[in-house]
C-alpha positions in Angstrom: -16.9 -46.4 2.5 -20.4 -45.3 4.0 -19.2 -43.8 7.0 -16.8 -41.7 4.4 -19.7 -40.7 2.4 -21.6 -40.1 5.7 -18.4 -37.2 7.0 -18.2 -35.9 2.9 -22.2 -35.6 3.3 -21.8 -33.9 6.5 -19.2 -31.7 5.8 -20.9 -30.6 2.8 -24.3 -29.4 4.6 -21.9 -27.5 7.5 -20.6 -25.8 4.0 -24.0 -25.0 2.8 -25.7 -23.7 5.7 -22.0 -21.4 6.2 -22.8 -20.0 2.4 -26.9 -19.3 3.3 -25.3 -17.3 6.2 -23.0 -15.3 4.5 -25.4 -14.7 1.3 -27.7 -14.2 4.1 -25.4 -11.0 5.2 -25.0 -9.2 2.1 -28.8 -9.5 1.2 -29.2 -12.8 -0.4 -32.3 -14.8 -0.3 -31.2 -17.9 -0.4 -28.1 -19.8 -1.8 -27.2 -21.9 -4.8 -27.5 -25.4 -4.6 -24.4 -26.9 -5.5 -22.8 -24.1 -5.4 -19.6 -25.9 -3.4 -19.0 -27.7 -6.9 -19.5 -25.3 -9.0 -16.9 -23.4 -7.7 -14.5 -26.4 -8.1 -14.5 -25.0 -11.5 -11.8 -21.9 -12.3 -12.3 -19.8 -15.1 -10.1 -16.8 -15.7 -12.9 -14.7 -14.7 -13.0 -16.3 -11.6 -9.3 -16.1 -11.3 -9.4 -12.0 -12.0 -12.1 -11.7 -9.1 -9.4 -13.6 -6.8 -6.7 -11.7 -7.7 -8.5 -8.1 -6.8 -10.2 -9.5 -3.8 -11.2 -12.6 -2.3 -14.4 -11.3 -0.8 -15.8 -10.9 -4.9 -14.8 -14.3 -5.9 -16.6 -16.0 -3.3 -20.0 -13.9 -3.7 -19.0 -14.5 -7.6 -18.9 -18.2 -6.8 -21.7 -18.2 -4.4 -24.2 -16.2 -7.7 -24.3 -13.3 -5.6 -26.0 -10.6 -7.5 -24.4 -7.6 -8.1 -25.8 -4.0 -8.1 -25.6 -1.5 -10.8 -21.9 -0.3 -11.3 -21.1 2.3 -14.2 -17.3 1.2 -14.3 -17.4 -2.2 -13.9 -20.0 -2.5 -16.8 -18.2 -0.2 -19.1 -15.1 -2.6 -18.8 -16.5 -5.6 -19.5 -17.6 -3.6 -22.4 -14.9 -2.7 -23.7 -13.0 -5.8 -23.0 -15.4 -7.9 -25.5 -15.7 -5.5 -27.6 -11.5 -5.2 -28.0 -11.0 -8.7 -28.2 -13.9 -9.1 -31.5 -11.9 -5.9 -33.1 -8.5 -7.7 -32.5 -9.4 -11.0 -33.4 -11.3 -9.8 -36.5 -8.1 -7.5 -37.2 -5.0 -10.5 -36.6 -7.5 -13.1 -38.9 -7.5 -10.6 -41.9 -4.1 -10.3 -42.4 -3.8 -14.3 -42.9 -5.2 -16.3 -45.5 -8.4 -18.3 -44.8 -6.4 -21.6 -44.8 -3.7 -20.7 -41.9 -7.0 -19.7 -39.6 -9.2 -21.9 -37.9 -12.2 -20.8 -35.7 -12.8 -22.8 -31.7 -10.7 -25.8 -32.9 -10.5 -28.8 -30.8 -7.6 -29.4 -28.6 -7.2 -33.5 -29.4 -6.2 -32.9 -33.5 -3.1 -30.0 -32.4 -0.9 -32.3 -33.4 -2.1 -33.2 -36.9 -3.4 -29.3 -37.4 -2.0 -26.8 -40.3 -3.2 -23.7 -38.8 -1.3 -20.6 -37.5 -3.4 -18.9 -36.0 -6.7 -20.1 -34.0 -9.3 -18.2 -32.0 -11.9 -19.1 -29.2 -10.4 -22.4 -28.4 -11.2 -24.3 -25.4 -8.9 -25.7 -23.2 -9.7 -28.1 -19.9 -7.5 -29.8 -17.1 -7.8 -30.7 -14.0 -5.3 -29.7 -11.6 -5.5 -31.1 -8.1 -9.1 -30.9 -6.6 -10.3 -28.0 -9.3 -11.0 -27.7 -12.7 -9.1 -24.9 -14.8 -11.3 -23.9 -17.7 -10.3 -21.1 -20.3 -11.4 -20.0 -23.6 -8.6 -18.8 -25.1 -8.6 -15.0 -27.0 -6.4 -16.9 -29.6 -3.2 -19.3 -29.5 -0.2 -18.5 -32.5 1.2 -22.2 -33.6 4.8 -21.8 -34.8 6.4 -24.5 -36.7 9.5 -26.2 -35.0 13.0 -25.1 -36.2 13.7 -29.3 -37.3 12.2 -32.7 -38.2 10.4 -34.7 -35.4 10.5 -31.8 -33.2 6.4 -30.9 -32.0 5.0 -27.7 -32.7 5.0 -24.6 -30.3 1.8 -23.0 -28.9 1.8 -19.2 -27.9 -1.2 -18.4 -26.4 -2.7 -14.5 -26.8 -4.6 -12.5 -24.9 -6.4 -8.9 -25.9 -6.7 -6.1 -23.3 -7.9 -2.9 -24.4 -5.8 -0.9 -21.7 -2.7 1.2 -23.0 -1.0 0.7 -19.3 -0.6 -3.6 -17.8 0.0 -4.6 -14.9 0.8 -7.4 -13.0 -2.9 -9.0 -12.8 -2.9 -8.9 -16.6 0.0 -10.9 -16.9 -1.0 -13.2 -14.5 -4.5 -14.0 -16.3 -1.9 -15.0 -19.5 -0.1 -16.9 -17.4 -3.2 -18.9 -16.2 -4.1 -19.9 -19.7 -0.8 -20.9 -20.6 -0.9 -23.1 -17.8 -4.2 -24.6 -18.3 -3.2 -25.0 -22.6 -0.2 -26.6 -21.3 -2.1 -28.7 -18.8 -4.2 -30.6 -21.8 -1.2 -31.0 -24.5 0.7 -32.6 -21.7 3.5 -29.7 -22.5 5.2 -26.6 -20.9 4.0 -23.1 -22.5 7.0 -21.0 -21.7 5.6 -18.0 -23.9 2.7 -16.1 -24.1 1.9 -12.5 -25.7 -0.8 -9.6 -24.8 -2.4 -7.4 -27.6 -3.5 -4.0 -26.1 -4.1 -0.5 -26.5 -5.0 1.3 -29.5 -1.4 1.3 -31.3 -1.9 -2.9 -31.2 0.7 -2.9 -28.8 2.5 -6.4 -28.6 4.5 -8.2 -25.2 6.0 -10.9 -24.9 5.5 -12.3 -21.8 7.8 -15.7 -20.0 4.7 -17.0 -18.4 6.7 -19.9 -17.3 8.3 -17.9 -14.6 4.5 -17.0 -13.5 3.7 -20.3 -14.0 4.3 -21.4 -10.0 2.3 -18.3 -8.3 -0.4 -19.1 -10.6 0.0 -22.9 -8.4 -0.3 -21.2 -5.5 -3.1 -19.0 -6.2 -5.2 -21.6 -7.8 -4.7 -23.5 -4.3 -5.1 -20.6 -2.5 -8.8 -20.7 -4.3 -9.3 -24.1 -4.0 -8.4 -23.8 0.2 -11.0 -21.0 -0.1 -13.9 -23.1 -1.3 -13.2 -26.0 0.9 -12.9 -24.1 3.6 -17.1 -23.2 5.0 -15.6 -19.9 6.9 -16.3 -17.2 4.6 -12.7 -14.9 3.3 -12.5 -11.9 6.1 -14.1 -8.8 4.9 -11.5 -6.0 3.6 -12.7 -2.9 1.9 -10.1 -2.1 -0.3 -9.1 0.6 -3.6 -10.6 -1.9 -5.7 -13.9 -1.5 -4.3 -14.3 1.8 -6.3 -14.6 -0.4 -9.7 -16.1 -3.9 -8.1 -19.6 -4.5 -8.6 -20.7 -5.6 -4.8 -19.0 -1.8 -3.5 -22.5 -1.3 -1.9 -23.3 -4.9 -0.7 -19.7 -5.2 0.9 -19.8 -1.5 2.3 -22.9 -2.1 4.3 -21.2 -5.4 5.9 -18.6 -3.3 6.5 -20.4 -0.6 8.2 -22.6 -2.5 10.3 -19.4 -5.2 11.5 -17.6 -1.7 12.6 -15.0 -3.0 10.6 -11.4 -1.4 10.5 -10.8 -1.2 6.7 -13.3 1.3 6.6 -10.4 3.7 7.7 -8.4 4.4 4.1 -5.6 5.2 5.9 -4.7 1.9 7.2 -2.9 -1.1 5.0 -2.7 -4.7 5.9 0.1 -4.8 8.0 -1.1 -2.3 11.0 -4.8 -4.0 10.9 -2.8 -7.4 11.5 -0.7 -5.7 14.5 -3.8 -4.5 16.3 -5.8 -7.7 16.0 -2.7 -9.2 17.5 -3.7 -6.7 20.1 -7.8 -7.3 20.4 -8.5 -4.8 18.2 -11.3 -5.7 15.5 -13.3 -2.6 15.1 -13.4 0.9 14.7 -14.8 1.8 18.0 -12.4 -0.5 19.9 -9.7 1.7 17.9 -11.1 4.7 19.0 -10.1 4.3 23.0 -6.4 3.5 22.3 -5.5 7.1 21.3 -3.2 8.9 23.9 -1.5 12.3 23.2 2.5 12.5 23.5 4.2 14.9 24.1 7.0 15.1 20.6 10.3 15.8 21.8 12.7 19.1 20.7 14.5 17.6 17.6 10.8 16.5 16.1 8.6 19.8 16.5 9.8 21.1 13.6 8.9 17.7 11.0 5.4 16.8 9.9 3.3 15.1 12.4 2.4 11.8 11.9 -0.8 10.1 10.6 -3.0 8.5 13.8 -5.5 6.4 12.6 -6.7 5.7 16.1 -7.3 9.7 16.3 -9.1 9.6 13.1 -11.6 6.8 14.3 -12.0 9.6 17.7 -13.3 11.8 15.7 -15.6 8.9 14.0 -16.9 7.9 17.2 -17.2 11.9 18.8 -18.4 13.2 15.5 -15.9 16.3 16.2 -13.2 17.4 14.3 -9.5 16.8 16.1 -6.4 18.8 15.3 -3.3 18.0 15.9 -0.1 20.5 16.2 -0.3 24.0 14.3 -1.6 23.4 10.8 -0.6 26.7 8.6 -3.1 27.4 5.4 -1.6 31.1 3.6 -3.3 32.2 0.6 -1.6 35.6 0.1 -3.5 36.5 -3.0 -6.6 35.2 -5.4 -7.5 32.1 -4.7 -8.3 29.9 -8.0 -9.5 26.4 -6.9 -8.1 23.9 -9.4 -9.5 20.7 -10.8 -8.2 18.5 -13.4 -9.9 15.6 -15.3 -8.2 13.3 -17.3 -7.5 9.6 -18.9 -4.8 8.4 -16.7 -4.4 5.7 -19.1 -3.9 7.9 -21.9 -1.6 10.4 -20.0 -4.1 12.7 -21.8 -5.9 15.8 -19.5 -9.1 16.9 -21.2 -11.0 19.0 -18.7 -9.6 21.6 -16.3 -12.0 23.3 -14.1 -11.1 27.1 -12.7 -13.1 28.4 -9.5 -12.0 31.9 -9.3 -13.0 33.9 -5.5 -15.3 32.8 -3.1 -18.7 33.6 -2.6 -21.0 34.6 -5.3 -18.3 36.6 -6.8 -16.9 33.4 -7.8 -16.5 32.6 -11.5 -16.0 29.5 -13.0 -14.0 28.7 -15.9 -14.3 25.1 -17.7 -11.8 24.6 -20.4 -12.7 21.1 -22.7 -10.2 19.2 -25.1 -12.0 17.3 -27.6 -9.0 15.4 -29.0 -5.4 15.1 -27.6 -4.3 17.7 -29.7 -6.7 20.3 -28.5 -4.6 19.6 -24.8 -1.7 22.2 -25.6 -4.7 24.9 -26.4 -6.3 24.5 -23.0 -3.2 24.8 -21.6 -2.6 28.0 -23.1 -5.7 29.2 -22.7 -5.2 28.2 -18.4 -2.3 30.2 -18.6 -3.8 33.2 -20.2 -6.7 33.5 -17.7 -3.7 33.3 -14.8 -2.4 36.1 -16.5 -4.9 38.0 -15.8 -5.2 37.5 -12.5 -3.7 39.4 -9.6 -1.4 37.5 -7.5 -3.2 34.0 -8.4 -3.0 31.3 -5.9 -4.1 27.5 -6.8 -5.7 25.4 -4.7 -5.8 21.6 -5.0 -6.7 18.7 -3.6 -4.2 15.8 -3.8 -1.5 14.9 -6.3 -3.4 14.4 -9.1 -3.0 18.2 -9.9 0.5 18.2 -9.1 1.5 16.0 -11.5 -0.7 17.3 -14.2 1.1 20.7 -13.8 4.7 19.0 -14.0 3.7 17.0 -17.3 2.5 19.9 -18.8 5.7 21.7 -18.1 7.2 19.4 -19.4 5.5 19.1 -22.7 4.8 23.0 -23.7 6.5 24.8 -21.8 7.1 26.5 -18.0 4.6 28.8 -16.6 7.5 31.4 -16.0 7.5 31.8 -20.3 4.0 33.3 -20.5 4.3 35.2 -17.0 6.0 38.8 -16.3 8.2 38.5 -14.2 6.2 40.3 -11.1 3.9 38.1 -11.1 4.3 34.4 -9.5 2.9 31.3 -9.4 2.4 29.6 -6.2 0.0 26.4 -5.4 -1.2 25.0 -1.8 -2.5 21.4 -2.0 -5.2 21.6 0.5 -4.8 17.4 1.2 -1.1 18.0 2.7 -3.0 20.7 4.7 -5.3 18.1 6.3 -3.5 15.1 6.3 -2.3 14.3 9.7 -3.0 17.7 11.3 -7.0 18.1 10.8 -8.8 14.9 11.5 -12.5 15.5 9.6 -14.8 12.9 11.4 -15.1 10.5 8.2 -13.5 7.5 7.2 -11.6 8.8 4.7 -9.6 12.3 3.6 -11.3 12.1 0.4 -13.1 15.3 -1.3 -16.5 14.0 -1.3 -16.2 12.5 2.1 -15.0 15.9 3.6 -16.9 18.4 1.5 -20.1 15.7 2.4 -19.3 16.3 6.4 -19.9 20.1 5.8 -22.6 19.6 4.0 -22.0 19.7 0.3 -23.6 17.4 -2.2 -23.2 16.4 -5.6 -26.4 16.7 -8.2 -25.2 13.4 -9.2 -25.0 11.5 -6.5 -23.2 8.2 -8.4 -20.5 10.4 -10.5 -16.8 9.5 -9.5 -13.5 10.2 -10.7 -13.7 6.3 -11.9 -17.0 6.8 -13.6 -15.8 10.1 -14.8 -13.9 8.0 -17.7 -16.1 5.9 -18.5 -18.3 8.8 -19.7 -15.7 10.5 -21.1 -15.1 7.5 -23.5 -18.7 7.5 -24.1 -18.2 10.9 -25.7 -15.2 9.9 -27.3 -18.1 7.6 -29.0 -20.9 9.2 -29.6 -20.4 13.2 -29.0 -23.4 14.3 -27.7 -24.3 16.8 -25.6 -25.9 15.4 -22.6 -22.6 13.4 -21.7 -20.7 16.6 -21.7 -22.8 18.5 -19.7 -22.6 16.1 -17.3 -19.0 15.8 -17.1 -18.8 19.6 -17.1 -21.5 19.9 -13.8 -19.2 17.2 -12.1 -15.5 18.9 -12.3 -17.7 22.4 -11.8 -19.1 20.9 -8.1 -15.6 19.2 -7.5 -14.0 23.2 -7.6 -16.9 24.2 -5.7 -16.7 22.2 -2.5 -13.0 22.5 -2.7 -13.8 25.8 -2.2 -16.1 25.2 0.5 -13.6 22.8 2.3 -10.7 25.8 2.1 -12.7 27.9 3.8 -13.4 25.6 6.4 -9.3 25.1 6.9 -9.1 28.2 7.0 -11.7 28.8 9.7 -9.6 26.0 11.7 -6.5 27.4 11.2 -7.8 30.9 12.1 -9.3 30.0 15.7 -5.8 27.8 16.5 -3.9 31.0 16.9 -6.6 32.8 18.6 -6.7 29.8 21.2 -4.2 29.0 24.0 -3.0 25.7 24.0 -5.0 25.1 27.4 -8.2 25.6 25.4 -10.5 23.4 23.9 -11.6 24.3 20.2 -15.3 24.6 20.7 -18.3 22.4 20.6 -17.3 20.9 17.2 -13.5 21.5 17.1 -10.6 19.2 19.7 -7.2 20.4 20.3 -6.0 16.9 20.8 -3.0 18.2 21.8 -4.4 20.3 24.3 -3.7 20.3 28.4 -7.2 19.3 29.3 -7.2 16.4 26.9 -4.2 14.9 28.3 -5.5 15.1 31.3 -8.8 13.4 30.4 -9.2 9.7 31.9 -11.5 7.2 30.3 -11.5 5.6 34.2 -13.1 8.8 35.5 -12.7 10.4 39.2 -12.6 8.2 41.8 -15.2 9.2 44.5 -15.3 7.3 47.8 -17.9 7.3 51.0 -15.3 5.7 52.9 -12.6 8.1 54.1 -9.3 7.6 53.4 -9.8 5.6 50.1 -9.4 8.7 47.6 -6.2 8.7 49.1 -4.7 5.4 48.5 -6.2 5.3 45.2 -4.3 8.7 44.2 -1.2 6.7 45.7 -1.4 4.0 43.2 0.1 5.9 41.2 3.3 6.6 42.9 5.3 3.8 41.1 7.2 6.4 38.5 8.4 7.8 42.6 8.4 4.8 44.2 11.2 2.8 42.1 13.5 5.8 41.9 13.6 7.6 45.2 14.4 5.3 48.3 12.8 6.1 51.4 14.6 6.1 54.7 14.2 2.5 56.5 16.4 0.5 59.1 18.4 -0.9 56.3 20.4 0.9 53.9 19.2 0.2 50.1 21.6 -1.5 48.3 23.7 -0.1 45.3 23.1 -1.0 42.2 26.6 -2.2 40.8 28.2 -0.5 38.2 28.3 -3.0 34.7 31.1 -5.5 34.3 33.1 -4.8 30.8 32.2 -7.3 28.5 34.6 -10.4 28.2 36.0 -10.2 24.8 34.8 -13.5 22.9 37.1 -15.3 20.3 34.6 -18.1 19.0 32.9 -16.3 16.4 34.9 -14.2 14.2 33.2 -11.5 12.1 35.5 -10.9 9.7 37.3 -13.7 8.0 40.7 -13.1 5.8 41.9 -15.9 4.1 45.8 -15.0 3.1 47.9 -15.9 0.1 51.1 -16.9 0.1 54.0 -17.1 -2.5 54.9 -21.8 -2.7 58.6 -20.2 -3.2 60.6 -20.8 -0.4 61.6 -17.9 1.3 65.2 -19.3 1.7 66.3 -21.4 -1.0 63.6 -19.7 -4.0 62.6 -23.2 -4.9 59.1 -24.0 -5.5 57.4 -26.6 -3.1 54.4 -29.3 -3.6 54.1 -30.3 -0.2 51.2 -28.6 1.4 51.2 -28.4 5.1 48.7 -28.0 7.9 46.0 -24.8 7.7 46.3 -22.6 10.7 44.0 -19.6 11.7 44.7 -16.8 14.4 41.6 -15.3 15.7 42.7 -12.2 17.3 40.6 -8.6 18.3 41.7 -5.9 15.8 40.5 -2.0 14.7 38.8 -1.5 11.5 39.2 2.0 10.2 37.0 3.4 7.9 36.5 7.0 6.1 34.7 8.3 9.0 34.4 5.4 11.5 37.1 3.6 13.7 35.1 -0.3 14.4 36.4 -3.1 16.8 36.3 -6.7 15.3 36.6 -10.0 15.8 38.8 -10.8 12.8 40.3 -14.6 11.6 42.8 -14.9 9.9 43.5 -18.1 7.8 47.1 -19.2 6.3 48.2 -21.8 4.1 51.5 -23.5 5.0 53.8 -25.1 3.3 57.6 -26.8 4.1 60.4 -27.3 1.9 61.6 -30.9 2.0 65.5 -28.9 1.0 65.9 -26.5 3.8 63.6 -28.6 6.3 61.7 -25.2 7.2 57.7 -24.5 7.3 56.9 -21.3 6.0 53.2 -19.5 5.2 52.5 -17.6 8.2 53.4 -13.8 8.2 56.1 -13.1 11.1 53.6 -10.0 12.5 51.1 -12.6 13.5 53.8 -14.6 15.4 54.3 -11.5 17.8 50.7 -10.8 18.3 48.3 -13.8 19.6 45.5 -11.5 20.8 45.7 -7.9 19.0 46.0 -6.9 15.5 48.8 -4.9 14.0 45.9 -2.2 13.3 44.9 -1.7 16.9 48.4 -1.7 18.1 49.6 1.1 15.7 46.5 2.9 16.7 48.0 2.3 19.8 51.4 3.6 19.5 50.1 6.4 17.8 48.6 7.5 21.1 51.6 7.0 23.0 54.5 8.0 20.5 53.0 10.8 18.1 50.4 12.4 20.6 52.2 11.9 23.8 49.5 10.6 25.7 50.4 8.5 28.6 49.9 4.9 28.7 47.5 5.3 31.4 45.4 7.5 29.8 45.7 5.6 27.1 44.5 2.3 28.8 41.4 4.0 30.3 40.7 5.2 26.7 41.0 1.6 25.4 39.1 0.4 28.2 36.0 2.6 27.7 35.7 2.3 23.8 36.4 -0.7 23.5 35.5 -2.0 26.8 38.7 -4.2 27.4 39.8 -4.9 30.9 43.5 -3.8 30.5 45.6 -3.5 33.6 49.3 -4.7 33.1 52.0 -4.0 30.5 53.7 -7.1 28.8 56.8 -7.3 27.2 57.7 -9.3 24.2 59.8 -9.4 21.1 63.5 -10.5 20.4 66.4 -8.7 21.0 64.5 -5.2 20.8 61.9 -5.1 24.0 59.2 -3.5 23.3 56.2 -2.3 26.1 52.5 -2.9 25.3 49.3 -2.7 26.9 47.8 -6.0 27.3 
């Protein structure tokens, strides 16, 4: 027993001094004691921070604190706020007897309520602790006598849109209500929205990757290695985005690149390849072949961490940017989770001629006015031309065709609509030294920036539901500055592509694109070495390193010698293989007998004929390996054995399909057999030579 305590003792301090190192890393004085415990303990917060990212659990679990973040505040806002309105809203529509307020879990079986709020549920499961207090939990009375009560636990989310997180956190408190009454909760439900929206949710087929998540956590605590460090699109709303950045920045990590998911970052630290840098020297130009020059280029993250590390801007292939016409730089802000578009922004010209438009909906109904009034100013425009960035824009144009109307009813029919998103421009063609394609990032490299530094598309609706609140004027102001910058350095950023695209066709292939600009397509780049030129005081040594190169010559040209080289054989055709079949037909037959039409009981033995036959498809003629399976039976009358179809009696090695396709050849073609055998022999790679002879009275010739 002491020496157990003595390696428990131990391991905790090695766990201890692993948390004071990573605390240590993101800017942490000093660590929590006990903190090893008190993570033992899941709460469905805790479980939310796991399912987003591991990396904000365990600085959740280690009391990490977190910096100032404008989203992540104004949800947990809204989330408590949502859950008092809906619990206030579901107890007034029951009588005061049917509701009870934080009742205790050990009198559920004696209790008359229907409806109970804030109750707290605790189990343990396995080395952890699964804590919840539950939004509310709906008791429906059993259909018959002796039967036990059912439990339906609720949960409130103020979002209109779930997802799979949000059913998960339902499932987790069904599991831990289920793990104190000792029962099985296979039903939950989730309030949300602002219609009261109800689902019904089966959280007891949840109910097992909720296991394996909650020991997924509880590996995570025991373990003293801290999770690895992945920036991710959740970062944008997490509260440690600047803490976990930094890390991130000064480790050289590769999930700094936005372009890269999970699966490649495995494949290239199969390779050795852990940072950003390291990624940078693996990029080699290739040379796309005739049938690809005319489809998109693809996406090289290893170009795109080049450019990081050269602090140039690559391009790849002939990017094309035509604006024939105005230019009117479009952006759109909206509540995604309203489907609901309540700001466009219009940048009209370049330069200081520009104008800007901003047209604001103050409810949803005033959306179908600023659509209208978009529309109008279009009008009035010669030859208009928007410019996007992304598909955010893209889809708000097909939903509002879709609700009032194509652009084509308000325009004359001279003029036309056309619309360049500026992102497809970029993407995979112009490689911006930044980690990401993003508008800030690549309107920050040439040098715009924002009068509000911490304004985001994310923290865009937070304030926009701030106005939805309180209506004043500062909010809106802001919110108009922001979509008026965001149309700005779009602008800014289309000039620059244009500027690219422009100096591509005055430049030869052979050319580099300045002192800023890389044709990483270019002759001189492929011809770039990271070894360098070899130089040599010795005589004679340039040489033979220049002739290390010669394998590509020296495996395919033979040089005269003494000996003759030998020949390299020509391929053997395959053997043709009967011991796996790939196609099995099992065959029915008729219990009649065939001579006597009475119907026999005795079965007999079950034979199979495995035998090399054509398949023909629609558009496809296919050799298999087929078996064939038959069911015989014998009539005890007639003393015959019948079941097996007389065809298959003829033919032990070739089905009836490839010999028609066969005679075919020979009888309605007129090809000779000869021909015919080398044509066999090459598609199907047989090794026919001779001609057999077989049937009964009538002989008939056949390749075999």
């Amino acid at each position: 027993m002491l020496k157990g305590a003595e390696g428990e003792a131990r391991q905790t301090t090695r766990t201890s001094q692993r948390t004071n190192q990573l605390l240590h890393e993101f800017g942490c004085a000093e660590s929590i004691s006990g903190v090893v415990f008190a993570c033992m303990k899941i709460t469905p917060d805790a479980f939310d921070a796991y399912l987003k990212c591991q990396t904000k659990y365990w600085l959740r679990a280690a009391g990490e604190v977190s910096e100032e973040n404008h989203y992540a505040q104004w949800v947990k806002t809204q989330t408590d706020s949502y859950r008092v309105a809906e619990t206030t809203r579901m107890v007034a529509d029951l009588p005061d007897s049917e509701v009870d307020q934080s009742p205790s879990v050990e009198n559920t079986k004696s209790a008359t309520w229907r409806l109970a709020t804030g109750m707290a549920v605790q189990a343990e499961m396995g080395a952890c602790v699964l804590e919840s207090e539950l939004h509310a939990v709906e008791r429906v009375l059993a259909g018959g006598r002796g039967k036990a009560a059912q439990f339906i636990p609720i949960r409130f989310i103020f979002t209109n849109k779930l997802d799979k997180d949000d059913k998960l956190l339902l499932a987790f408190d069904a599991l831990a209500l289920g793990k104190t009454l000792g029962r099985e909760i296979g039903l939950g439900k989730i309030v949300h929205g602002e219609n009261h929206a109800t689902l019904k949710v089966k959280t007891s087929a949840l109910a097992g990757e909720v296991r394996k998540r909650v020991e997924k956590i509880t590996a995570l605590i025991s373990n003293p290695e801290p999770p690895d460090l992945i920036l991710k699109r959740h970062c944008a709303e997490c509260e440690y985005q600047a803490q976990c950045r930094k890390v991130a920045v000064d480790k050289d990590e590769l999930s700094l690149l936005s372009g890269m998911n999970a699966k490649d970052r495995k494949k290239l630290h199969s390779k050795g390849i852990f940072t950003v840098t390291q990624l940078s020297y693996t990029f080699r130009p290739r040379r796309r072949p005739k049938r690809m020059r005319d489809k998109r280029e693809k996406y090289h993250p290893s170009l795109k961490a080049l450019a990081i590390r050269e602090k140039k801007i690559h391009i790849v292939g002939s990017p094309e940017l035509k604006i024939e016409g105005t230019p009117v730089y479009l952006d759109v802000e909206g509540l995604p989770d309203h489907d609901f578009y309540y700001l466009i922004g219009l940048r009209i010209g370049n330069g200081e001629s520009a104008v800007q438009y901003s047209l604001w909906a103050d409810t949803d109904t005033d959306e179908e006015k600023i659509w209208r009034k978009f529309l109008t100013l279009l009008e009035t425009i010669e030859k208009p031309v928007l410019i996007h960035y992304g598909s955010y824009e893209t889809t708000f144009m097909r939903r509002m065709m879709e609700r009032y109307g194509d652009p084509s009813d308000y325009f004359v029919a001279e003029k036309g609509l056309s619309s360049v998103n500026l992102l497809s421009v970029i993407f995979a063609q112009i490689y911006f030294p930044v980690f990401s394609n993003g508008l800030k990032d690549t309107a920050g490299f040439l040098g715009f920036t924002w009068a509000n530094a911490d304004m985001t598309g994310l923290n865009s609706i937070a304030f926009r539901h701030r106005w939805n609140q309180l209506r004043d004027q500062t909010t809106k102001l802001r919110l108009l500055a922001y979509n008026a910058q965001d149309c700005e350095a779009l602008s800014l950023v289309t000039e620059r592509v244009g500027q690219l695209v422009g100096q591509l066709t005055a430049m030869s292939t052979t050319e580099a694109g300045g002192a800023d600009v890389v044709l990483a397509d270019a002759e001189q780049f492929e011809r770039k070495s990271k070894w360098g030129d070899f130089t040599s005081s010795i005589s004679g040594f340039e040489k033979i390193n220049a002739a290390a190169h010669w394998d590509y010559q020296r495996h395919r040209i033979y040089s005269r010698s003494n000996s003759s080289p030998k020949k390299l054989n020509p391929p053997h055709p395959r053997k043709l293989k009967l011991e796996q079949a790939q196609l099995v037909v099992d065959w029915p037959v008729s219990r009649r007998c065939p001579k006597c039409q009475r119907r026999v009981r005795s079965k007999g033995m079950e034979k199979s004929r495995t035998i090399h036959d054509a398949i023909f498809g629609r558009q496809s003629l296919k050799l298999r390996v087929v078996r064939h399976i038959f069911h015989t039976y014998q009539c005890s009358q007639c003393r015959i054995q019948f079941g097996i179809d007389q065809r298959f009696r003829l033919f032990r090695q070739y089905g009836w399909n490839l010999v028609s396709y066969l005679f075919f050849q020979q009888i309605e073609l007129n090809i000779p057999q000869l021909t015919v055998t080398r044509h066999l022999n090459r598609l199907f790679h047989f090794n026919l030579t001779r001609l057999l002879q077989f049937g009964g009275s009538h002989k008939v010739r056949i390749l075999y």
